[in-house]
MARGU-676272 format. One line per field, with one value per residue: residue number from 1; x, y, z of N, C-alpha, C, CB in turn. Coordinates in pm, 1 decimal, decimal comma. Glycine has a CB too. Layout:
N
num = NUM|...
n_x = X|...
n_y = Y|...
n_z = Z|...
ca_x = X|...
ca_y = Y|...
ca_z = Z|...
c_x = X|...
c_y = Y|...
c_z = Z|...
cb_x = X|...
cb_y = Y|...
cb_z = Z|...
END
This chain:
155
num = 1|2|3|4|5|6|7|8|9|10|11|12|13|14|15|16|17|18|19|20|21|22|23|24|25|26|27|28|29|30|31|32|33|34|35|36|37|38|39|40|41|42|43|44|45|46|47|48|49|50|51|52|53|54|55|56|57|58|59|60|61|62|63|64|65|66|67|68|69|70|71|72|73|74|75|76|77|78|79|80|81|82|83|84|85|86|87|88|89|90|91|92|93|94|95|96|97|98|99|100|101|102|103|104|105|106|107|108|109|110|111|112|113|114|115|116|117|118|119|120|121|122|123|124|125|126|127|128|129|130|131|132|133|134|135|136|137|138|139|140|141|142|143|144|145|146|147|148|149|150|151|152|153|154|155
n_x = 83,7|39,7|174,8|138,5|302,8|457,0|277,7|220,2|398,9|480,5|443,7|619,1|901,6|1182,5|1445,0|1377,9|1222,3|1383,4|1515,6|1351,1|1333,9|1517,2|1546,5|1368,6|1424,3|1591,5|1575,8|1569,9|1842,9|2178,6|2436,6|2735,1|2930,6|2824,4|2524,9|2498,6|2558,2|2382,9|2383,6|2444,8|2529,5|2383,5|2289,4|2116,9|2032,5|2087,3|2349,2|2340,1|2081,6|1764,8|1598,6|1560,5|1554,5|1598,8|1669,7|1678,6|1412,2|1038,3|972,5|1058,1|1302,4|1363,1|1371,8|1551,5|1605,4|1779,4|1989,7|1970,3|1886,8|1772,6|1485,0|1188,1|1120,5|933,3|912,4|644,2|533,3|248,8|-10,6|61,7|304,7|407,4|589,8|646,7|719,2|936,6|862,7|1102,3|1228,4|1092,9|957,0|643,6|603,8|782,6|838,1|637,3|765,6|974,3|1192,8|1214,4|989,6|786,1|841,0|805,6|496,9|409,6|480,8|252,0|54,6|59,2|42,7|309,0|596,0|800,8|1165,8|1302,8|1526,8|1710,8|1953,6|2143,3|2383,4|2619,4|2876,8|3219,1|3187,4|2991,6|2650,0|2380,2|2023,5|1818,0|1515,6|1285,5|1060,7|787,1|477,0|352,5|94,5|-85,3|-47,9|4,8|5,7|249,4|390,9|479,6|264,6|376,0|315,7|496,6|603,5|557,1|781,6|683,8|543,9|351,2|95,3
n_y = -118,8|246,6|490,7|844,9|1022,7|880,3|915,1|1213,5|1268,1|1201,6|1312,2|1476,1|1669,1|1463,3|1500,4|1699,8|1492,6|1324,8|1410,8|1504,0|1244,2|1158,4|1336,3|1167,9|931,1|948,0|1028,6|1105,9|1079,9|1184,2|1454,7|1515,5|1787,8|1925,2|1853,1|1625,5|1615,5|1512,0|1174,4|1244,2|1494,0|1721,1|2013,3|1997,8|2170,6|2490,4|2694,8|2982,8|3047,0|2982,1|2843,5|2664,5|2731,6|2582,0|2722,4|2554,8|2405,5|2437,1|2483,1|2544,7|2350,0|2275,2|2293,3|2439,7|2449,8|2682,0|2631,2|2874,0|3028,6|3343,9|3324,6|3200,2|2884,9|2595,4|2232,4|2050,0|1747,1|1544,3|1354,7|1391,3|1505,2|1771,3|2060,1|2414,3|2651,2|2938,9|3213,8|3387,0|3641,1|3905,8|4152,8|4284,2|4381,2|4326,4|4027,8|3888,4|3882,7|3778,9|3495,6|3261,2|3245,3|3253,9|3019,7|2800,0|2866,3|2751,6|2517,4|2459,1|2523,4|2329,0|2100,1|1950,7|1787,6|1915,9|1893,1|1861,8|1993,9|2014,7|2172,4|2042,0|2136,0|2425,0|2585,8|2532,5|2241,5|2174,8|1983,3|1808,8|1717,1|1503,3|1599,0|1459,6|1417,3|1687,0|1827,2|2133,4|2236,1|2457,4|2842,8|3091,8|3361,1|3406,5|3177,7|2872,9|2569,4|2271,4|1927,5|1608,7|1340,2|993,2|709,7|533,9|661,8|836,0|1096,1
n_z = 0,0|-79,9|88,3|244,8|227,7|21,9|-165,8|-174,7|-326,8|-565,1|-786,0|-814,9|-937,3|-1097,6|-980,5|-746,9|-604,5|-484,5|-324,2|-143,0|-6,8|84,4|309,7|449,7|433,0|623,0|862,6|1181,7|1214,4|1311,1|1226,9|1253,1|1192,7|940,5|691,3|471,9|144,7|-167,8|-363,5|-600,7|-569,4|-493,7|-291,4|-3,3|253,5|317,7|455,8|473,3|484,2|666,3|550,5|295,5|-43,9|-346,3|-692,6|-941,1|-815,3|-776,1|-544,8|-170,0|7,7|201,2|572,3|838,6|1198,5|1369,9|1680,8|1964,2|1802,3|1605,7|1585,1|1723,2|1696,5|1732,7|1888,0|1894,1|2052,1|2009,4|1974,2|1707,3|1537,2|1556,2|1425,6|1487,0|1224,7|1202,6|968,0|786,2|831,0|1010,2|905,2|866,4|592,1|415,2|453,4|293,1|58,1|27,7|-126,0|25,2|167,2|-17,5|-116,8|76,9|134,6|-119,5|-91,2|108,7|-42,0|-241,2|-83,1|-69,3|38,2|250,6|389,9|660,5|948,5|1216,2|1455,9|1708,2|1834,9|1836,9|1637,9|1767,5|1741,4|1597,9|1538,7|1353,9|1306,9|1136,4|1156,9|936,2|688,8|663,5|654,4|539,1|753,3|813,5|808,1|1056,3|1242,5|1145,5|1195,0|1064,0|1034,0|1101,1|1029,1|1085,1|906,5|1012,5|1075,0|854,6|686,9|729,6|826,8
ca_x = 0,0|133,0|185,5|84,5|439,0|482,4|172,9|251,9|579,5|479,4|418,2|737,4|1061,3|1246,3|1553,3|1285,7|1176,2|1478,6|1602,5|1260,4|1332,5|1656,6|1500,7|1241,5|1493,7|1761,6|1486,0|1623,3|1970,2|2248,2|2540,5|2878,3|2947,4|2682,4|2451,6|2552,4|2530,7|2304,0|2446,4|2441,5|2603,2|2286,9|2224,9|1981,3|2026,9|2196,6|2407,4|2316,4|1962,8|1707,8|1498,8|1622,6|1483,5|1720,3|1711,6|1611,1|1299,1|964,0|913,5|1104,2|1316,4|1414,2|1421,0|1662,9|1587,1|1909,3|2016,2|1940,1|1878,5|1675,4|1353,4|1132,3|1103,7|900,1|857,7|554,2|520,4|135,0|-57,9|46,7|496,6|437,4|708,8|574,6|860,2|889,7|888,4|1173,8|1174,4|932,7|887,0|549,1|613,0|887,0|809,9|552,7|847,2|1097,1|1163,2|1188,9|880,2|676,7|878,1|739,7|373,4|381,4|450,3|126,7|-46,6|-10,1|111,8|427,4|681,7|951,6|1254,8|1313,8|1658,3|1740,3|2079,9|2189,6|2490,1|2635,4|3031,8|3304,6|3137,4|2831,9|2585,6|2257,2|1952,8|1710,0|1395,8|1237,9|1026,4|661,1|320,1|265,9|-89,2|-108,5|42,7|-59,1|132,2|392,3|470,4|413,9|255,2|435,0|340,8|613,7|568,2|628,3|844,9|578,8|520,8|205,7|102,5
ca_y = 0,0|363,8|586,9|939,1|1062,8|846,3|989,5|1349,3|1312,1|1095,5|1379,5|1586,3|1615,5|1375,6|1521,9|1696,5|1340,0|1191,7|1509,2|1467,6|1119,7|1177,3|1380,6|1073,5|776,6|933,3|1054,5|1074,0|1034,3|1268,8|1433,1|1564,8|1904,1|1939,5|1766,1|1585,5|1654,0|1415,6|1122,3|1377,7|1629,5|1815,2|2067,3|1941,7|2291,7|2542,1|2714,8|3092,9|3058,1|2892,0|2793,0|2641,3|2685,8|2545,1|2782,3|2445,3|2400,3|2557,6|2454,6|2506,3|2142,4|2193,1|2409,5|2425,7|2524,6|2656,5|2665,7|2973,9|3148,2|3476,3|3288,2|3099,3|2733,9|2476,6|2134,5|1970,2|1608,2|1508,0|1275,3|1421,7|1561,1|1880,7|2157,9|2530,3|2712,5|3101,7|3262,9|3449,7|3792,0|3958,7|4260,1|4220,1|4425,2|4190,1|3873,0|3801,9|3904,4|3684,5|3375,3|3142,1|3230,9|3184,9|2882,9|2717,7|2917,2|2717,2|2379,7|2474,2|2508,0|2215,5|1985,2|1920,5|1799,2|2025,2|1836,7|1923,2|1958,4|2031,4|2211,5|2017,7|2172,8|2472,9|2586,1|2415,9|2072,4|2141,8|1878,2|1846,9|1626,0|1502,5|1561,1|1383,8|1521,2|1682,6|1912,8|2220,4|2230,4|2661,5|2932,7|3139,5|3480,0|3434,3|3032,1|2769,6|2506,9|2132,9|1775,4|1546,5|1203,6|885,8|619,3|438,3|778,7|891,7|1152,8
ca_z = 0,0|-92,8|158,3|234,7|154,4|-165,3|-281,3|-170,9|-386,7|-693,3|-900,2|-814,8|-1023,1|-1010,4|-903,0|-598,1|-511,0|-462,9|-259,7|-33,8|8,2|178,3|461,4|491,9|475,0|683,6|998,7|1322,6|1189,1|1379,7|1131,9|1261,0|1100,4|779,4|668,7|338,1|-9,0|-221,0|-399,9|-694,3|-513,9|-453,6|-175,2|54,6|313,6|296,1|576,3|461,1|549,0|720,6|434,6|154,7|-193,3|-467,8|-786,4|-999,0|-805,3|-750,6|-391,3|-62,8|-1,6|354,9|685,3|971,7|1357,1|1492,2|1811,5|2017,7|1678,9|1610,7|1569,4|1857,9|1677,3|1838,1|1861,9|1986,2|2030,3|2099,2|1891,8|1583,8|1597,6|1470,6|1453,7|1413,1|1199,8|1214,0|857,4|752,8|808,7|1089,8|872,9|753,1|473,8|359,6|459,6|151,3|-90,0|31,1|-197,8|83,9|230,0|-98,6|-170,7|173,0|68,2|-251,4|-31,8|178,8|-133,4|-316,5|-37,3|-124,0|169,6|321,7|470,2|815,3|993,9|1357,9|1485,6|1863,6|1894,7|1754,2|1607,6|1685,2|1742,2|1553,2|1515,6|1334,0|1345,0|1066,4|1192,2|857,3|634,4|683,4|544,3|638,5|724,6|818,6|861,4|1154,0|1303,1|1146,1|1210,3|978,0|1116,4|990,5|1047,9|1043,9|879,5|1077,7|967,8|747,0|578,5|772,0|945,9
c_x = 88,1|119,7|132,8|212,2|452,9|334,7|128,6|371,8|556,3|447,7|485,0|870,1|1104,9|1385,3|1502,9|1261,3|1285,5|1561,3|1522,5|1257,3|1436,2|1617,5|1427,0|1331,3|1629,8|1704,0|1491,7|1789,4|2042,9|2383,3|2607,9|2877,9|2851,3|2677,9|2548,3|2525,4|2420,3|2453,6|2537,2|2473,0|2518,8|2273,5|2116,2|1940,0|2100,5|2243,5|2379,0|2189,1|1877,6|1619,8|1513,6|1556,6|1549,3|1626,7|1582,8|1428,5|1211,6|915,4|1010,2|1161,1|1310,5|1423,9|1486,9|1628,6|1738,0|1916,2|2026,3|1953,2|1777,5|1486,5|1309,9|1078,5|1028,4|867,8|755,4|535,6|409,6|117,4|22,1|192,4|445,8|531,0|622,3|723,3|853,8|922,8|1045,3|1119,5|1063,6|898,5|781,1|556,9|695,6|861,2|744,2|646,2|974,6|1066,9|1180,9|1034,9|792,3|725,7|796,6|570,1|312,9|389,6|314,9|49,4|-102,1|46,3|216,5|530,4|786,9|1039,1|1285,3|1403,7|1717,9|1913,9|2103,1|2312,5|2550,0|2799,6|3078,0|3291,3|2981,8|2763,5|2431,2|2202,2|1852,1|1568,0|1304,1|1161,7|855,8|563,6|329,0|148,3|-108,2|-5,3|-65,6|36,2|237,6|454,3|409,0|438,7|306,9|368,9|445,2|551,6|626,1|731,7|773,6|504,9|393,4|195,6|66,9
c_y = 125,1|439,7|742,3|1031,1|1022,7|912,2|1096,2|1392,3|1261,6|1198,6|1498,5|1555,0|1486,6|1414,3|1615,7|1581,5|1296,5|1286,6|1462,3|1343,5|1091,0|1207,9|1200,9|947,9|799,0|1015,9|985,1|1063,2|1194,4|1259,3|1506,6|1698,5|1985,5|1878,8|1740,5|1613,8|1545,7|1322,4|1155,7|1506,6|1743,6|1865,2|2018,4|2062,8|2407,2|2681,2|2888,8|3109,9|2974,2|2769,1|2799,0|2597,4|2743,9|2619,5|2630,6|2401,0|2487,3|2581,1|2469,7|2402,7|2147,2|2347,7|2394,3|2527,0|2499,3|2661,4|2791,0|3064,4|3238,5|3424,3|3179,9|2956,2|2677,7|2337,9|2032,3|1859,9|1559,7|1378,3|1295,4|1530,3|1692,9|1996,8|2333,0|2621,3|2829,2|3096,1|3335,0|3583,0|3824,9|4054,1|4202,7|4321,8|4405,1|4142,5|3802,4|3859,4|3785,6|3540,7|3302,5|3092,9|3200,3|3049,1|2782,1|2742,1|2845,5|2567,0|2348,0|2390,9|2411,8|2092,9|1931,8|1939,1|1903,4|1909,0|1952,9|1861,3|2038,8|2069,7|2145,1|2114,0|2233,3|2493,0|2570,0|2305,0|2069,8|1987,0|1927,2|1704,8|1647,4|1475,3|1456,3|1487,7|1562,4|1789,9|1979,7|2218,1|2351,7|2719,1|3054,0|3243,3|3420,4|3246,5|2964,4|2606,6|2293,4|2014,9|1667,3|1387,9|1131,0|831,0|532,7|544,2|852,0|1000,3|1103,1
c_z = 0,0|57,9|142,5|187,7|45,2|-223,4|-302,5|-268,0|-555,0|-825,8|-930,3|-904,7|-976,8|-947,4|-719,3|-491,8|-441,7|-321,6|-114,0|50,1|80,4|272,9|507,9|526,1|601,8|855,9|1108,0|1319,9|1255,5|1278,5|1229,3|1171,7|1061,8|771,1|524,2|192,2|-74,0|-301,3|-565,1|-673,5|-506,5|-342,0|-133,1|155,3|292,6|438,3|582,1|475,7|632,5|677,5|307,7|49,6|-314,9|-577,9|-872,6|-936,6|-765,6|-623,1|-305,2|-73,2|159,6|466,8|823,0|1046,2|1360,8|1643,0|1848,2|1866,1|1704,9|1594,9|1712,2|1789,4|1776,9|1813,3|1963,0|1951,8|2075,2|2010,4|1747,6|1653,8|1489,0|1519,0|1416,1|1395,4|1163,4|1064,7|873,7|744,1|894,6|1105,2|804,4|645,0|387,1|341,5|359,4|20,4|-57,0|-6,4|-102,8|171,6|109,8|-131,2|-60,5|135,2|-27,4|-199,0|34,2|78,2|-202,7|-259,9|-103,8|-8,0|202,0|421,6|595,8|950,6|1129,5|1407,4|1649,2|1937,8|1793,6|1749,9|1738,6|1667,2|1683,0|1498,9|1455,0|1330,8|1240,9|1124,2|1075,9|738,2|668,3|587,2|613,4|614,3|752,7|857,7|964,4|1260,7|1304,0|1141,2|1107,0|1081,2|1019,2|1088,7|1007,6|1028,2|989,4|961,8|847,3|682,5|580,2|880,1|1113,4
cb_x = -95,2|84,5|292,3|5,2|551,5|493,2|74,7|282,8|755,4|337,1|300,2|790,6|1207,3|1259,3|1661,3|1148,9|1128,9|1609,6|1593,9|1149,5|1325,5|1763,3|1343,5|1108,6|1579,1|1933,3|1360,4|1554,3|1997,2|2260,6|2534,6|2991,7|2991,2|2661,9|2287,8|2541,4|2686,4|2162,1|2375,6|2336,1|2721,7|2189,8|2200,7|2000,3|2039,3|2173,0|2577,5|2361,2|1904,2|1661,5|1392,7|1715,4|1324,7|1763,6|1917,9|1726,2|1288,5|861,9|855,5|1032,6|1522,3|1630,0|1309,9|1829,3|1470,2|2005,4|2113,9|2032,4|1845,2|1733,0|1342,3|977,0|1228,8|796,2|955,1|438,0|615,6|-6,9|-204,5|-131,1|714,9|315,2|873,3|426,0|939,8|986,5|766,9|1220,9|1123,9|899,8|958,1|383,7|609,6|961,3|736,5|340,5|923,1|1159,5|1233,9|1301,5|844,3|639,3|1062,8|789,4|391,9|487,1|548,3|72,1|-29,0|11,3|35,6|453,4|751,1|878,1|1384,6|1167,2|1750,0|1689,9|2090,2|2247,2|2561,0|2547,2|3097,5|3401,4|3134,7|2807,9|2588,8|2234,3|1916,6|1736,8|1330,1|1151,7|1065,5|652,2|148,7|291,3|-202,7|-222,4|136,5|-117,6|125,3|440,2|455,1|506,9|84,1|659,6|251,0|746,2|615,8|519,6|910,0|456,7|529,1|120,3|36,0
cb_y = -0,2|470,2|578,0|965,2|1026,3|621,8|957,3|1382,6|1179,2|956,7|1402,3|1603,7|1719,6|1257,6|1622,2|1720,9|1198,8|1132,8|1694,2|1471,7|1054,8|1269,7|1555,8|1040,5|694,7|1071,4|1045,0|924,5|981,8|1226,9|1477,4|1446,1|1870,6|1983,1|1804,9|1480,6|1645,8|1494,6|1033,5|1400,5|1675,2|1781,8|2182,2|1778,8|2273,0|2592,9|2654,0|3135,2|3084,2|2949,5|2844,8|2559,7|2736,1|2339,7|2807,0|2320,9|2329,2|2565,4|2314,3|2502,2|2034,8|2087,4|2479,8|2437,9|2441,0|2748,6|2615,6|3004,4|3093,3|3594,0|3212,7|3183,9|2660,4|2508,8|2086,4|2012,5|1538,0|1625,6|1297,4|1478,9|1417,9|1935,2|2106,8|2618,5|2653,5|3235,7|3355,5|3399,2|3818,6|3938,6|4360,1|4193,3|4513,3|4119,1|3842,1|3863,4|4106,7|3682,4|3337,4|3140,8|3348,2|3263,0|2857,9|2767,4|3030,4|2776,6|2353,8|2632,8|2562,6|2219,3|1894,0|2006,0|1685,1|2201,7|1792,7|1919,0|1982,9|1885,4|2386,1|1860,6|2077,2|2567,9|2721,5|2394,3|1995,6|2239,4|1794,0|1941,3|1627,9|1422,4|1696,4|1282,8|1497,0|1704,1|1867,9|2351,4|2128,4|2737,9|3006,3|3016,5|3543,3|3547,2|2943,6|2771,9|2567,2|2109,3|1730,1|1571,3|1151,7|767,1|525,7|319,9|724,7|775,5|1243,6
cb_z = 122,0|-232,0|167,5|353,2|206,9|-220,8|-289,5|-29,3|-282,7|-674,1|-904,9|-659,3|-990,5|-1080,5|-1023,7|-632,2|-604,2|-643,9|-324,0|-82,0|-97,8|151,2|455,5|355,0|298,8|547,9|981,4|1376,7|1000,8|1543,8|972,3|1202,1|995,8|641,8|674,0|338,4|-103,3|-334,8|-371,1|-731,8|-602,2|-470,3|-184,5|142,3|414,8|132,5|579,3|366,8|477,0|780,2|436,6|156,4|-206,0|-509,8|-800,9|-966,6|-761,1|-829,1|-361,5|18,7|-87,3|331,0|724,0|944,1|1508,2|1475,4|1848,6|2153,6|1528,6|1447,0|1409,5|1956,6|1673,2|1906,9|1818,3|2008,0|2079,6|2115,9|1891,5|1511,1|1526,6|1435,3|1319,3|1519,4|1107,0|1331,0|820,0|663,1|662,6|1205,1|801,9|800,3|475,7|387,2|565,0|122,9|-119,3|172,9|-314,9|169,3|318,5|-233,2|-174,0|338,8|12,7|-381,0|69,3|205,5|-199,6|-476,7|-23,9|-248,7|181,8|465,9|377,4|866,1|872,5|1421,9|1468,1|1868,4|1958,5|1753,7|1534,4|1712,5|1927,2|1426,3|1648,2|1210,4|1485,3|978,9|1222,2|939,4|490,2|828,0|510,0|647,2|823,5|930,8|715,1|1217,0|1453,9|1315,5|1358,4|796,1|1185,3|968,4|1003,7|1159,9|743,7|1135,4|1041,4|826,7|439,0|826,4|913,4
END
């Protein structure tokens, strides 16, 4: 039986899919440094923002909570692991011009996952943490609100 992830993805690039599919197979996993490149030497984050949306695609791929960074991140774990992730930018007379915020905007829209990547520990021993990948289901002052798949690709 498909999943709610394979059948959130099945109609994305394929060089998207395979990117999304990394957050999803490598969830819960703890890296040393940075995170890794793809097997294709694709960016999967990138270290100059929070919210990374690769040039080549039309969607957001991935967003990183840092540690004590300028934004209030959260992660709640009830029934349902959802993370609420601040926008970029908390001018509102910005914030709806900045390409990372429509890039996540445009994940809302047509469901389409966002990888989602966790900072433990910051320079000289930095560490990060694949949360996995999830949906945002709203946005709401300012946070976007994510569900994070399980391991069997459900919310």
């Amino acid at each position: 039986m498909i999943s709610t992830f394979e059948l959130l993805i099945k109609n994305l690039k394929d060089s998207h899919k395979e990117r999304i599919e990394w957050f999803q197979n490598n969830k819960d996993k703890e890296f040393d440094g940075w995170i890794p490149n793809t097997t294709k030497n694709e960016l999967l984050a990138t270290k100059a923002k929070g919210i990374y949306k690769p040039k080549d695609l039309d969607y957001a791929l991935s967003i990183r909570m840092t540690k004590d960074g300028p934004y209030e991140d959260k992660i709640e774990k009830n029934k349902i692991y959802t993370i609420k992730y601040f926008q970029e930018n908390k001018n509102i007379k910005e914030r709806d011009i900045e390409y990372t915020n429509i890039g996540l905007k445009k994940c809302m829209k047509d469901n389409v996952p966002v990888g989602i990547i966790k900072q433990l520990e910051k320079k000289p021993n930095s560490k990060y943490q694949i949360i996995g990948a999830g949906i945002i289901k709203k946005w709401d002052d300012g946070y976007y609100h994510i569900n994070v798949f399980d391991n069997k690709g459900e919310i």
